[in-house]
C-alpha positions in Angstrom: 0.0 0.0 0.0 1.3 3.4 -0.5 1.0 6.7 1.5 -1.6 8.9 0.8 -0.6 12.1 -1.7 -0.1 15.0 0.1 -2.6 16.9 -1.8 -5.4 14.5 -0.5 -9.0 17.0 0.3 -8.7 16.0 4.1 -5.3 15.4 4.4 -6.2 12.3 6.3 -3.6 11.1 8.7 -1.3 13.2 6.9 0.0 14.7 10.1 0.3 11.7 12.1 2.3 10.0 9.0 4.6 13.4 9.1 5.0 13.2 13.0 6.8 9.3 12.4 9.6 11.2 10.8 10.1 14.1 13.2 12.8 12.8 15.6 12.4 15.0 18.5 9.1 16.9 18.5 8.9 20.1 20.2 6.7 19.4 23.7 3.9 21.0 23.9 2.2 22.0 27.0 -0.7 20.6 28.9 -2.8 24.1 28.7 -5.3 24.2 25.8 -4.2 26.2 22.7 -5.4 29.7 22.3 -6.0 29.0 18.8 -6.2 25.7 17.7 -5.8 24.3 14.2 -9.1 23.7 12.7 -9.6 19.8 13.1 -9.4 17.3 9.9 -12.2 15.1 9.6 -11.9 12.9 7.0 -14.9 11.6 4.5 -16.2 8.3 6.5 -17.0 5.7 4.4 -18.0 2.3 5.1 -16.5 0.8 2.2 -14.9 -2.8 2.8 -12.0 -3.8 2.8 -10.5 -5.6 -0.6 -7.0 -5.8 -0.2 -5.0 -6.3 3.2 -1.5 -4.6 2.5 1.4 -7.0 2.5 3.5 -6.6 5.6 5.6 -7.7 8.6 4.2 -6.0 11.2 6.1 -8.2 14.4 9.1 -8.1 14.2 11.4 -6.7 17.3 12.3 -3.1 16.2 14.7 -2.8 18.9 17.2 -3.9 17.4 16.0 -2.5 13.3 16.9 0.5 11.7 15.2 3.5 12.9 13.8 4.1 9.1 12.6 0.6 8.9 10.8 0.8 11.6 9.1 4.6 10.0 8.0 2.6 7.2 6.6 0.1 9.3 4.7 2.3 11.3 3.5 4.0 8.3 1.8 0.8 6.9 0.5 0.6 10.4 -1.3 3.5 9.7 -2.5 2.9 6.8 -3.9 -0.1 8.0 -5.8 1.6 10.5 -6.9 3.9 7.5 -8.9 1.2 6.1 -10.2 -0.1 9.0 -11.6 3.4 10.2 -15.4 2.9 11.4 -17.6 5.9 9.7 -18.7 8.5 12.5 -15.8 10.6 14.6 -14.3 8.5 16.9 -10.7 7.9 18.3 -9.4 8.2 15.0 -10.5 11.4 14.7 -9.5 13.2 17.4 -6.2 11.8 17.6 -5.2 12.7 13.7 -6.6 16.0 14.6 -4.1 16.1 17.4 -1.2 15.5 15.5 -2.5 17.7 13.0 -1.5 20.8 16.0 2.2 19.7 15.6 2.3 16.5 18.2 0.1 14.6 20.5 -0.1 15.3 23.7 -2.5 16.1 26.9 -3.2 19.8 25.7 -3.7 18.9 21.4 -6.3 15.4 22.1 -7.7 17.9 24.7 -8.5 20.5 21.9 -9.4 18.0 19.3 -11.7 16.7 21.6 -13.5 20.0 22.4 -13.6 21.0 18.3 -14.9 17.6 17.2 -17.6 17.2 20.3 -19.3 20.1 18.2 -19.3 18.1 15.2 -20.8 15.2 16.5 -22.4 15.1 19.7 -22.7 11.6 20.6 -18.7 12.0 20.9 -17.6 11.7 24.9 -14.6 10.0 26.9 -16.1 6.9 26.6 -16.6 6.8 23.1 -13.3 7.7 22.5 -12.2 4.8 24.9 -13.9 2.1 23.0 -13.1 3.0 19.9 -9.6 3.5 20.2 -9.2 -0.1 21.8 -11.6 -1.2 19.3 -8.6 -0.4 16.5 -5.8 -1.3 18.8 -7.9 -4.9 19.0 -8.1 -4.7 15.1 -4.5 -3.9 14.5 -3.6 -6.9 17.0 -5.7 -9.1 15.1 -3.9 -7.9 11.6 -0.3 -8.5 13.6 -1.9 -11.7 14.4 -2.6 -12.7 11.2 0.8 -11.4 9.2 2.3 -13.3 12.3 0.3 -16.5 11.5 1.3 -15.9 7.6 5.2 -14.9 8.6 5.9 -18.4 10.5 4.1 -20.4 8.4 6.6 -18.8 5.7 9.2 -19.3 8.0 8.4 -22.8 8.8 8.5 -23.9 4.8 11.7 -22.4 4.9 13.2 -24.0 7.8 11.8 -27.0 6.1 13.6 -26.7 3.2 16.6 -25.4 5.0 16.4 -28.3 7.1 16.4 -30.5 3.4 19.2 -29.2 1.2 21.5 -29.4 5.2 20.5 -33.2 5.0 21.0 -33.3 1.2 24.3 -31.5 1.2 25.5 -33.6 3.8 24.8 -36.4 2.7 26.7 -35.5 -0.4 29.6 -34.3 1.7 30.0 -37.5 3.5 29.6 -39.0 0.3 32.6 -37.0 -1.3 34.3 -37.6 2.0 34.3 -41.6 1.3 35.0 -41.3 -2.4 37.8 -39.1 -1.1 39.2 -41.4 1.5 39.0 -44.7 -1.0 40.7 -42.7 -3.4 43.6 -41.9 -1.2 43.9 -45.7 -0.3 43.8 -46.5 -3.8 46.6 -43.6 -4.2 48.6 -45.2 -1.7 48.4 -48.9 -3.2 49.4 -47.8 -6.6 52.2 -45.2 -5.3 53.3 -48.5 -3.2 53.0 -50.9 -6.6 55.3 -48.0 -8.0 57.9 -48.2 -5.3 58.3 -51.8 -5.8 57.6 -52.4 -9.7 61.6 -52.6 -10.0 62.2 -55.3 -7.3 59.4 -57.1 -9.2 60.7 -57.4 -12.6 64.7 -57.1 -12.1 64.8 -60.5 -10.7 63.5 -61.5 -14.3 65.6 -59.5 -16.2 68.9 -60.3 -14.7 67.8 -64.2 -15.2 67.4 -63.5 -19.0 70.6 -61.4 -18.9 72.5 -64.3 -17.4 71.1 -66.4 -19.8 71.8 -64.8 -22.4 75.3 -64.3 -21.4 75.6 -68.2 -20.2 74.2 -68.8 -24.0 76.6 -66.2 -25.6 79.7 -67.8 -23.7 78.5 -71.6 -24.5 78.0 -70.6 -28.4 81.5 -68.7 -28.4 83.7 -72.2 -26.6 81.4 -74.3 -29.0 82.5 -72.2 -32.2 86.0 -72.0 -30.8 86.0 -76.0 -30.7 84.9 -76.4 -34.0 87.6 -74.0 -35.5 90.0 -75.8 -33.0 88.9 -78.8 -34.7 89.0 -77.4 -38.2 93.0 -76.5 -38.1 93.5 -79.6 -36.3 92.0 -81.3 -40.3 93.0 -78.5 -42.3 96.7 -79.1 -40.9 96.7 -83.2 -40.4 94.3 -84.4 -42.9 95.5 -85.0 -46.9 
């Protein structure tokens, strides 16, 4: 929901939205004005509601930024704008208040008096009621964007709660791959460290044999040539 324009006939909680951003609002005093600004009362309407704005209204602003919390409060109030009964009530009086510069004992005293004039059926008690009446309201709107924020909250716990399972399950899963791999690593490095006492006992039996076969060939060609002269020399 948005603000209402400035320019707005009534100027309906126009003041009370402006007094959210003054930080330290000048006291007033308790006496009634000489000369009170004439009170705004707004067009009542009793047209419903269609559309509840779309807002986190409980969270702790302690601990938020102070503009945060302005714009809060200003959906707050424009909240209450739409629940506003038709008649001068509460609501009245006390944006007629803030419409003097703040809200205090001596401006809701003066609104009071101006609006009584308006509308006669408008006494303490009236004011009372009604003004619990839309503190009830609001509550029940904090109520239900409460309601609406933990059930949001909830799902995404839940699916918090499902990709922490999912991930670690993946993790642990990594974790093993990880851990056979190493002792894989560390069979094959160990294979490595030992391929040449594996095979040299095999190639020095070749080598030997081929040396034991090169010697044997060489005496048994030198015997033959020894035999050979031994003809060549005594044989006609």
């Amino acid at each position: 929901m948005s603000e209402e324009p400035e320019n707005n006939s009534f100027g309906i909680l126009r003041s009370l939205k402006k007094l959210i951003f003054e930080d330290s609002p000048e006291p007033q005093t308790s006496a009634t004005p000489e000369a009170p600004a004439p009170p705004v009362i707004p067009n009542k309407t009793a047209e419903p509601v269609t559309k509840n704005p779309q807002t986190n209204l409980t969270q702790n602003t302690s601990d938020l930024p102070a503009t945060d919390v302005k714009q809060m409060k200003l959906k707050v109030l424009e909240i209450l704008e739409k629940i506003n009964q038709p008649g001068i009530d509460f609501f009245e009086v006390w944006n007629a208040a803030a419409e003097m510069g703040s809200v205090n004992a001596g401006t809701l005293k003066a609104a009071f008096t101006s609006l009584k004039y308006v509308d006669k059926t408008l006494d303490k008690e009236k004011l009372s009621r009604t003004g619990q009446n839309y503190a009830t309201e609001l509550k029940k709107v904090i109520d239900k964007e409460t309601a609406a924020k933990q059930a949001e909250k909830q799902s995404i716990e839940q699916s918090q709660v499902k990709e922490k399972a999912s991930l670690t399950a993946e993790v642990q899963q990594i974790e093993q791959s990880i851990l056979e791999l190493r002792e894989k690593l560390s069979s094959k490095q160990k294979d490595l460290n030992e391929i040449n006492s594996k095979y040299e006992p095999q190639l020095l039996d070749i080598d030997n044999k081929i040396a034991v076969g090169n010697t044997a060939v060489i005496e048994v060609v030198a015997d033959i040539q020894n035999a050979l002269n031994i003809i060549e020399t005594n044989i006609n």
